[in-house]
CHARMM-style PDB file with segment names, atoms N, HN, CA, C and O in Angstrom:
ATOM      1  N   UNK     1     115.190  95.817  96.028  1.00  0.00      PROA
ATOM      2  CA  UNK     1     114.161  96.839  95.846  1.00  0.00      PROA
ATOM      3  C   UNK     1     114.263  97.828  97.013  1.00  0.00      PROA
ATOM      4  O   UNK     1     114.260  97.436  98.180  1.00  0.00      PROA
ATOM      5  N   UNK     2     114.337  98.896  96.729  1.00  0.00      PROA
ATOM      6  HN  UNK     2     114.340  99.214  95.781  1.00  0.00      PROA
ATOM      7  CA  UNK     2     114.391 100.172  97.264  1.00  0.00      PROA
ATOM      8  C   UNK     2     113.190 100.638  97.901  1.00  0.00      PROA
ATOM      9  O   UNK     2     112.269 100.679  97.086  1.00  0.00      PROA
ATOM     10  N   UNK     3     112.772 101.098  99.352  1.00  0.00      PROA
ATOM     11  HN  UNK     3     113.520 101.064 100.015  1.00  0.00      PROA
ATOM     12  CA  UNK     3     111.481 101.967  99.636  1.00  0.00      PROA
ATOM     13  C   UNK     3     111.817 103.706 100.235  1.00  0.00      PROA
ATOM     14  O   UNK     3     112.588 104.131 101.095  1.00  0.00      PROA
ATOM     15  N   UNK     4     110.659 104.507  99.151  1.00  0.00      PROA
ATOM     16  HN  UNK     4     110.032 104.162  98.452  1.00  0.00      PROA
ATOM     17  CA  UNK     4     110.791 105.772  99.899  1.00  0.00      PROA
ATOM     18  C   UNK     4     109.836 106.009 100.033  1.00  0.00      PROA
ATOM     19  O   UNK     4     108.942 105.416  99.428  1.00  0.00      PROA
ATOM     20  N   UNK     5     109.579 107.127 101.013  1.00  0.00      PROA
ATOM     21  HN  UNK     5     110.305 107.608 101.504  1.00  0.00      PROA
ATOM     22  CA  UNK     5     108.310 107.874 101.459  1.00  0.00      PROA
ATOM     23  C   UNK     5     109.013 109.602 100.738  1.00  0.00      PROA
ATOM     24  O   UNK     5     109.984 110.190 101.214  1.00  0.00      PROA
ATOM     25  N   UNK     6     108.292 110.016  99.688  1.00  0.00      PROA
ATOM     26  HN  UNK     6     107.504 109.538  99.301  1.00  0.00      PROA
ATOM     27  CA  UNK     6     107.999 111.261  99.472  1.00  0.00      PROA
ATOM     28  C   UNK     6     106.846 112.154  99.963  1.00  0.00      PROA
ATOM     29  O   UNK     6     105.667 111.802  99.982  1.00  0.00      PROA
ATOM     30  N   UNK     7     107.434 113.636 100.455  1.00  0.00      PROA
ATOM     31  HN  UNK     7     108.392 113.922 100.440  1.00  0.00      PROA
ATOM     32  CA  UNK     7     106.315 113.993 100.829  1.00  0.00      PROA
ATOM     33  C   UNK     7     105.873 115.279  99.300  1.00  0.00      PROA
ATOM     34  O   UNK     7     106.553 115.939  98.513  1.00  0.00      PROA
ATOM     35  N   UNK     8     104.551 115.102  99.516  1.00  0.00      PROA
ATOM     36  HN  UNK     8     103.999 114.566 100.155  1.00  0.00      PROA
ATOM     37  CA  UNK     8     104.148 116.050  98.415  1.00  0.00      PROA
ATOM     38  C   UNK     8     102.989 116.839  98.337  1.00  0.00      PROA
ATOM     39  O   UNK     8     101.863 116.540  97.938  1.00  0.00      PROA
ATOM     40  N   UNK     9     103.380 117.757  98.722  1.00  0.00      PROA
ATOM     41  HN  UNK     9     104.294 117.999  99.046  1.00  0.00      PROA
ATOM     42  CA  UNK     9     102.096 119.771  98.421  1.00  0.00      PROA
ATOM     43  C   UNK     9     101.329 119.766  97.585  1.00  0.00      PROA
ATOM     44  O   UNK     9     101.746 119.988  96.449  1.00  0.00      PROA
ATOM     45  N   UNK    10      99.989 119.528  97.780  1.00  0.00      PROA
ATOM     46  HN  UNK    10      99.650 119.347  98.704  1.00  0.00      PROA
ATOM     47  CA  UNK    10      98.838 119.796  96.688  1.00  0.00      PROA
ATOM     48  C   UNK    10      98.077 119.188  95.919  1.00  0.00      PROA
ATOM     49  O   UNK    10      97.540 119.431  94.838  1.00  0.00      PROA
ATOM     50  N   UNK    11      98.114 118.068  96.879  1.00  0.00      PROA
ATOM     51  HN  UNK    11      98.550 117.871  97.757  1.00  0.00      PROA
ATOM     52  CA  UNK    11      97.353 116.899  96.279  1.00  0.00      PROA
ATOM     53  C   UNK    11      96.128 116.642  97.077  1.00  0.00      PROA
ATOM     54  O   UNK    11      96.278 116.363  98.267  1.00  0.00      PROA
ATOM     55  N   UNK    12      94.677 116.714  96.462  1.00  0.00      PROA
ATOM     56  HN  UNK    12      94.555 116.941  95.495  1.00  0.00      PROA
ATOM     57  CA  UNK    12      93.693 116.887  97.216  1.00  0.00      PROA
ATOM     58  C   UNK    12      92.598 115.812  97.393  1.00  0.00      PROA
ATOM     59  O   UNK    12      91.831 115.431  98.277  1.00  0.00      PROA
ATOM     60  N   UNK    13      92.961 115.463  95.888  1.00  0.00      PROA
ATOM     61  HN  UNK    13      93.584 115.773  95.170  1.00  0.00      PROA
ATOM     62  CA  UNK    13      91.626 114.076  95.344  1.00  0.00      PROA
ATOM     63  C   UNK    13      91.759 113.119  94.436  1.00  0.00      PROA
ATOM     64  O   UNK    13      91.904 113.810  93.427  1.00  0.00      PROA
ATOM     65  N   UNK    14      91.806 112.149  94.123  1.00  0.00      PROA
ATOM     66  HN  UNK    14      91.688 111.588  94.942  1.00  0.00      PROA
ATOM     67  CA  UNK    14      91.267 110.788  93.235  1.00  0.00      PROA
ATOM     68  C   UNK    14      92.331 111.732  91.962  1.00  0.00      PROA
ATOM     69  O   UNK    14      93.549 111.658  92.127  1.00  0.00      PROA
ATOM     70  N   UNK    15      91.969 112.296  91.154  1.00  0.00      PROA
ATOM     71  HN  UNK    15      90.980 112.357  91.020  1.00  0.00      PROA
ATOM     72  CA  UNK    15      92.594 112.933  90.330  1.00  0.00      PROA
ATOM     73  C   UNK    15      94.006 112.978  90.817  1.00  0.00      PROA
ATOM     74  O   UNK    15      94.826 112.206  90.320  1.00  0.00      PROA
ATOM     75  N   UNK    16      94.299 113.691  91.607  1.00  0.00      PROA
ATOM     76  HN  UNK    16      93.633 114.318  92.011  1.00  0.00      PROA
ATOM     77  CA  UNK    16      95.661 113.860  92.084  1.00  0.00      PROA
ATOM     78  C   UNK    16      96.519 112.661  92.413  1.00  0.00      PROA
ATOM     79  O   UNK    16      97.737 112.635  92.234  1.00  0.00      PROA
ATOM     80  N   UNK    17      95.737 111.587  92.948  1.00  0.00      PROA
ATOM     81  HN  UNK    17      94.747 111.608  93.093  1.00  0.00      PROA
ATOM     82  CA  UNK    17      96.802 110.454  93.499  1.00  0.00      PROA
ATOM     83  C   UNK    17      96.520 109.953  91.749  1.00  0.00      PROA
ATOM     84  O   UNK    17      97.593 109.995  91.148  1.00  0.00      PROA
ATOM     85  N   UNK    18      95.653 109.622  91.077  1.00  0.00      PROA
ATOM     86  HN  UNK    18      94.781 109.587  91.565  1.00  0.00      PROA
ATOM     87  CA  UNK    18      95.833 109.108  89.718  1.00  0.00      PROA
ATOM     88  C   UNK    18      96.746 109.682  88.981  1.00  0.00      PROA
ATOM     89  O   UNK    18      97.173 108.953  88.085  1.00  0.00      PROA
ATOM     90  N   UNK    19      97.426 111.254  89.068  1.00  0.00      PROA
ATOM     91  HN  UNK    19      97.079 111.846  89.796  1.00  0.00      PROA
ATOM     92  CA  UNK    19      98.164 111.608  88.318  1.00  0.00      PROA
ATOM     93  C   UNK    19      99.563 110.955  88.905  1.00  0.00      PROA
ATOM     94  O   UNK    19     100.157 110.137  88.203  1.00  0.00      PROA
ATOM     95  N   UNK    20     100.116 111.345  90.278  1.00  0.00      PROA
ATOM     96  HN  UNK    20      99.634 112.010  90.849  1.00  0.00      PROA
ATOM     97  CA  UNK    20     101.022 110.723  90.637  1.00  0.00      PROA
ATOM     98  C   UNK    20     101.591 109.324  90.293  1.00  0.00      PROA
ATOM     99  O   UNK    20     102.617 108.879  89.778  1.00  0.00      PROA
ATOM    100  N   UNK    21     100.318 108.790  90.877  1.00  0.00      PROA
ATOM    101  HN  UNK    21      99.485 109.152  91.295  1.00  0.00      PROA
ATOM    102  CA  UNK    21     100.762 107.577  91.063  1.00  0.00      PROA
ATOM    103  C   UNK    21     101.076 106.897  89.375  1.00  0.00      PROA
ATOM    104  O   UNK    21     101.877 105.981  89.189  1.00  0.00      PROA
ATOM    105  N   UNK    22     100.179 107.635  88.133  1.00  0.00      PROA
ATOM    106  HN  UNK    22      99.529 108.379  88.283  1.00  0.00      PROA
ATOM    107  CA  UNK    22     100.630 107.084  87.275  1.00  0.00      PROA
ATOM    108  C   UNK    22     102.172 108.226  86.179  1.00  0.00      PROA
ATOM    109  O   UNK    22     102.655 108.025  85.065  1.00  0.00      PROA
ATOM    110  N   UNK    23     102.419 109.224  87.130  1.00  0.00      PROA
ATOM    111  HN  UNK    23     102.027 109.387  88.035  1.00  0.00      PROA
ATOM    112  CA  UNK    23     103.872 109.784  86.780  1.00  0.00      PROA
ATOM    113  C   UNK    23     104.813 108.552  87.194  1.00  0.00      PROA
ATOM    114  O   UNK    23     105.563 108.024  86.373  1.00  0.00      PROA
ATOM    115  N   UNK    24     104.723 108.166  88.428  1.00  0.00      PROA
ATOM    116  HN  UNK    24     104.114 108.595  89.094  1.00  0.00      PROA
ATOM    117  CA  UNK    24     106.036 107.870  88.769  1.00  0.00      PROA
ATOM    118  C   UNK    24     106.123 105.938  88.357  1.00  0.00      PROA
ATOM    119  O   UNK    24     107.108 105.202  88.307  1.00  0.00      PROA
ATOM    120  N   UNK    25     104.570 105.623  88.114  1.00  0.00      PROA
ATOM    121  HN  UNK    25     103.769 106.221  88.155  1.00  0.00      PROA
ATOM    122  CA  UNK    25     104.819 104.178  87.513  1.00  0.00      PROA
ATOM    123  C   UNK    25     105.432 104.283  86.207  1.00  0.00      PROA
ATOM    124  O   UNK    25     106.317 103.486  85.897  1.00  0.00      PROA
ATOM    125  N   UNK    26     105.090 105.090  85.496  1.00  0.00      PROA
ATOM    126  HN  UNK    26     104.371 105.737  85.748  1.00  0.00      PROA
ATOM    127  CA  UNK    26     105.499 105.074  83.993  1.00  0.00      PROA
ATOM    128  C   UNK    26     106.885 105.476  84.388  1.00  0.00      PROA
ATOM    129  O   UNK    26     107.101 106.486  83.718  1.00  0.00      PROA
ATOM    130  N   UNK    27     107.854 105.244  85.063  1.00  0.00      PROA
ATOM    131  HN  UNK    27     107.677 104.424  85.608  1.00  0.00      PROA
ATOM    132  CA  UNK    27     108.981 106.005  85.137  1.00  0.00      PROA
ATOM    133  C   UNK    27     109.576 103.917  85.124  1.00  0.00      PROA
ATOM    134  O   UNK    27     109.052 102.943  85.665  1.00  0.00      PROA
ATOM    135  N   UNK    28     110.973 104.057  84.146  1.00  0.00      PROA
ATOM    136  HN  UNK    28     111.399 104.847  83.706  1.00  0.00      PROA
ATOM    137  CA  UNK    28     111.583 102.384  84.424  1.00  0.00      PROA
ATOM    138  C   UNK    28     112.182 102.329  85.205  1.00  0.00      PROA
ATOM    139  O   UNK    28     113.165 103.059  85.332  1.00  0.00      PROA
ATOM    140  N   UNK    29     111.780 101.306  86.170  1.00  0.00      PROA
ATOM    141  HN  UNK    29     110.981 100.713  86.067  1.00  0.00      PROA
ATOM    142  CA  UNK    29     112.866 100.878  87.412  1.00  0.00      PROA
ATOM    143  C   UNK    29     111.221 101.196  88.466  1.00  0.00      PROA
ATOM    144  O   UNK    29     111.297 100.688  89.585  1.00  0.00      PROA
ATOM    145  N   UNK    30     110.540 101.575  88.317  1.00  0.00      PROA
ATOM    146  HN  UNK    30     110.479 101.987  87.408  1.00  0.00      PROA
ATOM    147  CA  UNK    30     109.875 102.139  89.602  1.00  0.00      PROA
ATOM    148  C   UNK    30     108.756 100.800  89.772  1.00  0.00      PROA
ATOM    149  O   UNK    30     108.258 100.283  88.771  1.00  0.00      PROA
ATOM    150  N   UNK    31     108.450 100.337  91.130  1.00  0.00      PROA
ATOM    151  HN  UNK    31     108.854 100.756  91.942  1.00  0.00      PROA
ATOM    152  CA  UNK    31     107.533  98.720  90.945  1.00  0.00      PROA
ATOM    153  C   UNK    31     106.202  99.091  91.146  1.00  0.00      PROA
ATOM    154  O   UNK    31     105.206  98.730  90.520  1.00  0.00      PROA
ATOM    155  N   UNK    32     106.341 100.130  92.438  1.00  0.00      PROA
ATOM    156  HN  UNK    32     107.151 100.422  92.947  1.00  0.00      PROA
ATOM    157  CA  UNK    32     104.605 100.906  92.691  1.00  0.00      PROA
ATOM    158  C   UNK    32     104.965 102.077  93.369  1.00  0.00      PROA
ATOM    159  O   UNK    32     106.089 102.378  93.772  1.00  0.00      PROA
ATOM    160  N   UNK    33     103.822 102.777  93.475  1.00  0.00      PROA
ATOM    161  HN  UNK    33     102.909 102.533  93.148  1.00  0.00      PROA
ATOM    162  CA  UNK    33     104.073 104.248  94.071  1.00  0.00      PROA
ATOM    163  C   UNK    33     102.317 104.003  94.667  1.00  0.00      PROA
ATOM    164  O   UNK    33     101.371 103.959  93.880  1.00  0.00      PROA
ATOM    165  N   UNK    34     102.177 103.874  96.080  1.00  0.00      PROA
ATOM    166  HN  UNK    34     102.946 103.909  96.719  1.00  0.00      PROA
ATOM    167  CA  UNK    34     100.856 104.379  96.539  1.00  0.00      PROA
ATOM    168  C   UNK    34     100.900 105.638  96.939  1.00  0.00      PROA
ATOM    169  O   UNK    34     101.905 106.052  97.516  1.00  0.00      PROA
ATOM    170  N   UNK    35      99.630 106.590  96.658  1.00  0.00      PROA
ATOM    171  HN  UNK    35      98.814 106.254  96.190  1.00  0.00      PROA
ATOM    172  CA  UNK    35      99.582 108.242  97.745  1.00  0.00      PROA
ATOM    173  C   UNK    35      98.503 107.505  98.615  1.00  0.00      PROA
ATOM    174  O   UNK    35      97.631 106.638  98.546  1.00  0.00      PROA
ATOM    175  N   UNK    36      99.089 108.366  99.455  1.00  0.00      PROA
ATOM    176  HN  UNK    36      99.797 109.070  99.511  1.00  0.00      PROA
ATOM    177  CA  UNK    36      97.848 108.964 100.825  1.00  0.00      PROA
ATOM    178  C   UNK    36      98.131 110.369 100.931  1.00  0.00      PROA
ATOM    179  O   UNK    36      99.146 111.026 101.160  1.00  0.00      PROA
ATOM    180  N   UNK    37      96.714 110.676 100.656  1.00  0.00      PROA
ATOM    181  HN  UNK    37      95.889 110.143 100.470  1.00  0.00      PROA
ATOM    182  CA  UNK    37      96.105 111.822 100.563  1.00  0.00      PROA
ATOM    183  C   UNK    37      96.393 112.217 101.794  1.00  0.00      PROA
ATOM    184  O   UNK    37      97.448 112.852 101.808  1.00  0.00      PROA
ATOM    185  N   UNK    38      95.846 112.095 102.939  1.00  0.00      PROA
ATOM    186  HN  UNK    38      94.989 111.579 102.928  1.00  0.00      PROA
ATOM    187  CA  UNK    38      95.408 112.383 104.064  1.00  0.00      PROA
ATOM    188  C   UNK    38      96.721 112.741 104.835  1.00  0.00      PROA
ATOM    189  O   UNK    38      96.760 113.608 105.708  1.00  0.00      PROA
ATOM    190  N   UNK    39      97.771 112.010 104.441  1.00  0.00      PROA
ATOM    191  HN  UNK    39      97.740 111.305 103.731  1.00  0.00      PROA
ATOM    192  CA  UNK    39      99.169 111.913 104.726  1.00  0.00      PROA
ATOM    193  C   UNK    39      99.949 112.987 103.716  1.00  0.00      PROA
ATOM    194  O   UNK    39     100.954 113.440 104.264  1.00  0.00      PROA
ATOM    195  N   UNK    40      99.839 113.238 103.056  1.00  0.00      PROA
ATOM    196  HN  UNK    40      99.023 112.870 102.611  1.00  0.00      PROA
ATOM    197  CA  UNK    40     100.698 113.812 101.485  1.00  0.00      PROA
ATOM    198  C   UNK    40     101.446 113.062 101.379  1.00  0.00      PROA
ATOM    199  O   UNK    40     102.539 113.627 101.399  1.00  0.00      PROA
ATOM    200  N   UNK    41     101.546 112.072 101.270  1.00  0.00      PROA
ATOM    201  HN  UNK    41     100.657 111.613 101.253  1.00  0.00      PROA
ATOM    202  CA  UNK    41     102.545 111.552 100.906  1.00  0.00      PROA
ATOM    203  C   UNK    41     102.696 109.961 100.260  1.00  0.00      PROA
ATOM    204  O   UNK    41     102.261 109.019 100.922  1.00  0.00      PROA
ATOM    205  N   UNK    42     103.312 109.742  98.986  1.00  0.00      PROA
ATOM    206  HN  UNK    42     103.665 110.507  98.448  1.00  0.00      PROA
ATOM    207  CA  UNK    42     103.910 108.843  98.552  1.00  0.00      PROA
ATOM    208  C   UNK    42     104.583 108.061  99.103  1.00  0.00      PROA
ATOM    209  O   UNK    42     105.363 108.410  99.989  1.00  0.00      PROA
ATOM    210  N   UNK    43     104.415 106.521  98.625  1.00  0.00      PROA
ATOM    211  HN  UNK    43     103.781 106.237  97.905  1.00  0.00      PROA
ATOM    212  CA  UNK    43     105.275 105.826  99.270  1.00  0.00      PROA
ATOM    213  C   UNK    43     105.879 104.911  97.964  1.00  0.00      PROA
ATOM    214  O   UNK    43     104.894 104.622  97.284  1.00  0.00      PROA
ATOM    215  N   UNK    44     106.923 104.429  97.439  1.00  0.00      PROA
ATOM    216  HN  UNK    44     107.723 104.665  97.991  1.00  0.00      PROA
ATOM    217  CA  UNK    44     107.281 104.505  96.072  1.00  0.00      PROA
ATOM    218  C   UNK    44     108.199 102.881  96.441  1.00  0.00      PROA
ATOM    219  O   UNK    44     108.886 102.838  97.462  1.00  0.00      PROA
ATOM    220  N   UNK    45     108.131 101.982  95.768  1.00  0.00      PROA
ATOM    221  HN  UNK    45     107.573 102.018  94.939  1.00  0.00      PROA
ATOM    222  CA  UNK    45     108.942 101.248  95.840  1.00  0.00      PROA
ATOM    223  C   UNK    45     109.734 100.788  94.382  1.00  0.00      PROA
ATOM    224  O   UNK    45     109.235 100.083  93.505  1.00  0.00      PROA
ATOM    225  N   UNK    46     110.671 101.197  94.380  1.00  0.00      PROA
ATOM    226  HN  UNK    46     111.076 101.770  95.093  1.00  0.00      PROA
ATOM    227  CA  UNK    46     111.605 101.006  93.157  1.00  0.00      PROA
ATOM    228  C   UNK    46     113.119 100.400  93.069  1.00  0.00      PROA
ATOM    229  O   UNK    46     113.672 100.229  94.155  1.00  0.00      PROA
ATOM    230  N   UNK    47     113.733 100.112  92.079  1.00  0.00      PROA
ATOM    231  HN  UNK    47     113.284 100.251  91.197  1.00  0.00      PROA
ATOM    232  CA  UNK    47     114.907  99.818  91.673  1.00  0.00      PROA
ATOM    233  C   UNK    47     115.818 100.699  91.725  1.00  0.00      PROA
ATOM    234  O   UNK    47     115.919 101.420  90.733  1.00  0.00      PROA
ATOM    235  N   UNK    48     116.739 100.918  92.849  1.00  0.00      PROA
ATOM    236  HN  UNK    48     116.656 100.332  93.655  1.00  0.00      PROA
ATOM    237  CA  UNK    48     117.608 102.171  92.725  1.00  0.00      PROA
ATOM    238  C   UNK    48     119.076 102.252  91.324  1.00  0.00      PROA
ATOM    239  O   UNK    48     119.801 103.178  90.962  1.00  0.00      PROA
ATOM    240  N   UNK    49     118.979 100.988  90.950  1.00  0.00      PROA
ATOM    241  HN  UNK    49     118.390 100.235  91.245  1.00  0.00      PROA
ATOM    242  CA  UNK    49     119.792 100.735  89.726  1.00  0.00      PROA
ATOM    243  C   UNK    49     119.312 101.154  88.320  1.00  0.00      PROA
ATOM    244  O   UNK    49     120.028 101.239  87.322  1.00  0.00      PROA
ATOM    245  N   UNK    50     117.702 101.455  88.414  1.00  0.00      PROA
ATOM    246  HN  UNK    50     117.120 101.386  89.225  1.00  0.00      PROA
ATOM    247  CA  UNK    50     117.185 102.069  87.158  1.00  0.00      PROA
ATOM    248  C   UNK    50     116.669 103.296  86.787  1.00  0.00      PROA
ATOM    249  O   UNK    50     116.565 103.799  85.669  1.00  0.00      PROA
ATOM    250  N   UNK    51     116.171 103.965  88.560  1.00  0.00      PROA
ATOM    251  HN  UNK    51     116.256 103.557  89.468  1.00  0.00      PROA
ATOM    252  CA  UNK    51     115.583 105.336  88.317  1.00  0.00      PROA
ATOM    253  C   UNK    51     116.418 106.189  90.058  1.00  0.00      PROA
ATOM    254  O   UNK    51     116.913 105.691  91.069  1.00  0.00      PROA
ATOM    255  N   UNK    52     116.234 107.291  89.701  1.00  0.00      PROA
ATOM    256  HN  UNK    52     115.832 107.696  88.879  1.00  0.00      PROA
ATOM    257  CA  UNK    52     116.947 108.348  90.609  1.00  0.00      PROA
ATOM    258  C   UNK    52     115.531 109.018  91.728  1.00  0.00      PROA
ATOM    259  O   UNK    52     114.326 109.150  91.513  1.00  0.00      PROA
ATOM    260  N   UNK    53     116.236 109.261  92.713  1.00  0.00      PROA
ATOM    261  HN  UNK    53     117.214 109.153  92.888  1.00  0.00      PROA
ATOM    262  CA  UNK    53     115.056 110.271  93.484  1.00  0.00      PROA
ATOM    263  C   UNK    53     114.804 110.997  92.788  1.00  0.00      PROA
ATOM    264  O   UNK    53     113.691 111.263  92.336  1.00  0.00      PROA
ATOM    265  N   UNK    54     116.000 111.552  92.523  1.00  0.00      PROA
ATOM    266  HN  UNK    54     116.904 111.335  92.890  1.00  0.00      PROA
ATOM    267  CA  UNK    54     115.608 113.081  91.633  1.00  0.00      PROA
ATOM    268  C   UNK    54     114.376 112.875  90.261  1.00  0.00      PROA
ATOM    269  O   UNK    54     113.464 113.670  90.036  1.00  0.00      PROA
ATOM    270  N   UNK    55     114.601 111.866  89.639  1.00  0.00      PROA
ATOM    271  HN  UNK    55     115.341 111.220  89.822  1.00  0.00      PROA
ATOM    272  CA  UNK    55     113.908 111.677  88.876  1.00  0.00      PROA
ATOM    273  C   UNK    55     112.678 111.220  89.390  1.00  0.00      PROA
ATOM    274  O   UNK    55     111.827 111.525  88.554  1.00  0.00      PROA
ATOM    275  N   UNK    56     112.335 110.840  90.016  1.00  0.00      PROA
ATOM    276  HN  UNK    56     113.026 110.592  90.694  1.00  0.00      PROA
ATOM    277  CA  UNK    56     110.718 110.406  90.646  1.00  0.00      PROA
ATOM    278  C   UNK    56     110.332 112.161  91.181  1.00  0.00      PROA
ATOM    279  O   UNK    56     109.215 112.613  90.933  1.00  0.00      PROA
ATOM    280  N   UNK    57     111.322 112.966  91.871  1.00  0.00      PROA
ATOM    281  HN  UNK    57     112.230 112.599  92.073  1.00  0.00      PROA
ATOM    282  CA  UNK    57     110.554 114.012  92.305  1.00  0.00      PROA
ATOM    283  C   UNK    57     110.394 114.861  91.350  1.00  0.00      PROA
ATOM    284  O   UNK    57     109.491 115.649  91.631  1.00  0.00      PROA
ATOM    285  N   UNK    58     111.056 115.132  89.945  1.00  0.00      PROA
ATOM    286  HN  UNK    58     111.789 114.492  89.716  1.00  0.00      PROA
ATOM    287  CA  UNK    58     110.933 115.681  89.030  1.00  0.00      PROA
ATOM    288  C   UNK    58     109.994 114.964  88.035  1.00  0.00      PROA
ATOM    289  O   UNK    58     109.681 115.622  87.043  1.00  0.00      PROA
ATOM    290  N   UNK    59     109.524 113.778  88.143  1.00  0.00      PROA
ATOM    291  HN  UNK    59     109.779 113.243  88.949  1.00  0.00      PROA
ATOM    292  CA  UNK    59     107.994 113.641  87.937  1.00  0.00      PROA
ATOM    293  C   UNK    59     106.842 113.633  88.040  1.00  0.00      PROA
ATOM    294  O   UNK    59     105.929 113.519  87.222  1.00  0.00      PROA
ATOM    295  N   UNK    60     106.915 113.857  89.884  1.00  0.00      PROA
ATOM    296  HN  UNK    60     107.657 113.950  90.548  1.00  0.00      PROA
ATOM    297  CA  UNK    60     105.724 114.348  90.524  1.00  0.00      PROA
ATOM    298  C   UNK    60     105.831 115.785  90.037  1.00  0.00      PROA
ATOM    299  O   UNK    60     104.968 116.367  89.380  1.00  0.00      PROA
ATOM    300  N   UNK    61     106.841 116.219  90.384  1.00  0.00      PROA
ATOM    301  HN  UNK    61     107.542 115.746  90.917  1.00  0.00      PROA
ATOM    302  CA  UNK    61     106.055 117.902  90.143  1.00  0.00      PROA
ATOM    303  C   UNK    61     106.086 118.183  88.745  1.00  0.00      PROA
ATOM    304  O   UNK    61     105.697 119.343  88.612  1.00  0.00      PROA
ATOM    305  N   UNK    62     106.304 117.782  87.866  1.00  0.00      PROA
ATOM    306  HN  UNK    62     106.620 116.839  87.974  1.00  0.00      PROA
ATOM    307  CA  UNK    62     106.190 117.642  85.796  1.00  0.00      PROA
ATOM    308  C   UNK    62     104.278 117.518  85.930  1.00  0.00      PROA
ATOM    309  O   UNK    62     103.549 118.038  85.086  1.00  0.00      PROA
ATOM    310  N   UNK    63     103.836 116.874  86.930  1.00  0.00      PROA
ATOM    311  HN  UNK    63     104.429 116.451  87.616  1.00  0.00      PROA
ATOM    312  CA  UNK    63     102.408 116.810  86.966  1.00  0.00      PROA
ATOM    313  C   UNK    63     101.768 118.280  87.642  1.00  0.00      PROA
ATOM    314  O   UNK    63     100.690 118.778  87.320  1.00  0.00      PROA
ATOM    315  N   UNK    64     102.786 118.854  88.715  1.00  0.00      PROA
ATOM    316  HN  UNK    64     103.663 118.449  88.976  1.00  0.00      PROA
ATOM    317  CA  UNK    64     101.688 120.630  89.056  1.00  0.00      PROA
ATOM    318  C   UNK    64     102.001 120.010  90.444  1.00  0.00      PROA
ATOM    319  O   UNK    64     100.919 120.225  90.990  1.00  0.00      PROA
ATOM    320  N   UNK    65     102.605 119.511  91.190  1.00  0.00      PROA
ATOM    321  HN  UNK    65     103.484 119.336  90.746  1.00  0.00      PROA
ATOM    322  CA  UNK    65     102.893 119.538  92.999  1.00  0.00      PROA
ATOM    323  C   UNK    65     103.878 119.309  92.965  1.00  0.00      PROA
ATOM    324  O   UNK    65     104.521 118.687  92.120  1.00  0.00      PROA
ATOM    325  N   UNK    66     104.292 119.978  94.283  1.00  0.00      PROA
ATOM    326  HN  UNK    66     103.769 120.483  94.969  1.00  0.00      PROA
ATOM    327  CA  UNK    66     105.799 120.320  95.025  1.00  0.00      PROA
ATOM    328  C   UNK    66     105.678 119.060  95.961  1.00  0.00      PROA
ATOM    329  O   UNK    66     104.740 118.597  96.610  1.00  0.00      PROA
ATOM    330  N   UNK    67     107.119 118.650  95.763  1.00  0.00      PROA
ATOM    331  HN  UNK    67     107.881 119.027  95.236  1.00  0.00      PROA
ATOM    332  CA  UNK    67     107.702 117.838  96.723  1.00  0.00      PROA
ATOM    333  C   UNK    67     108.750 118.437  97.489  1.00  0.00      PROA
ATOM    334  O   UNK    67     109.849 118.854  97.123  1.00  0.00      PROA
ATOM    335  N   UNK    68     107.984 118.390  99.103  1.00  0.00      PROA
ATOM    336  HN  UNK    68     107.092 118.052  99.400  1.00  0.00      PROA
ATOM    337  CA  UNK    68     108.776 119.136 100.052  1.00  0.00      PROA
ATOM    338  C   UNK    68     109.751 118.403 100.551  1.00  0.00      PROA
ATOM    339  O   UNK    68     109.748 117.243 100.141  1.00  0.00      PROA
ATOM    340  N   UNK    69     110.752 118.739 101.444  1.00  0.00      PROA
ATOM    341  HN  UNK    69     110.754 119.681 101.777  1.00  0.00      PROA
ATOM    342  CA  UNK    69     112.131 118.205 102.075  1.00  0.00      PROA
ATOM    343  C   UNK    69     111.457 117.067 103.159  1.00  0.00      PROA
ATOM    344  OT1 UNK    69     112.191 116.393 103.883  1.00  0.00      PROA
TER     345      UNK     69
END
């Protein structure tokens, strides 16, 4: 099992970590994704044999926030 920290622009409240966090669970291969708000940032633990960065960051922002470098 794989861990990343994504960082991500525009996430403010309860709503926002609920959207995330349930983009990148519904994604296969991915085990959990917590946000911190306060932090911007995601912390994602997944299967690198089933899902791609690219694909986790192109599901956060499929929801309306940028994931910065």
């Amino acid at each position: 099992m794989a861990q990343k920290t994504i960082m991500v622009e525009g996430m403010t409240c309860e709503h926002c970590r609920s959207a995330v966090e349930g983009a990148l669970s519904g994604l296969e291969g991915v085990d959990s994704a917590s946000v911190d708000l306060d932090a911007n940032k995601v912390d994602v633990q997944y299967d690198e044999s089933q899902v791609t960065e690219s694909a986790m960051n192109e599901a956060i922002e499929d929801q309306g926030y940028n994931v910065s470098a």
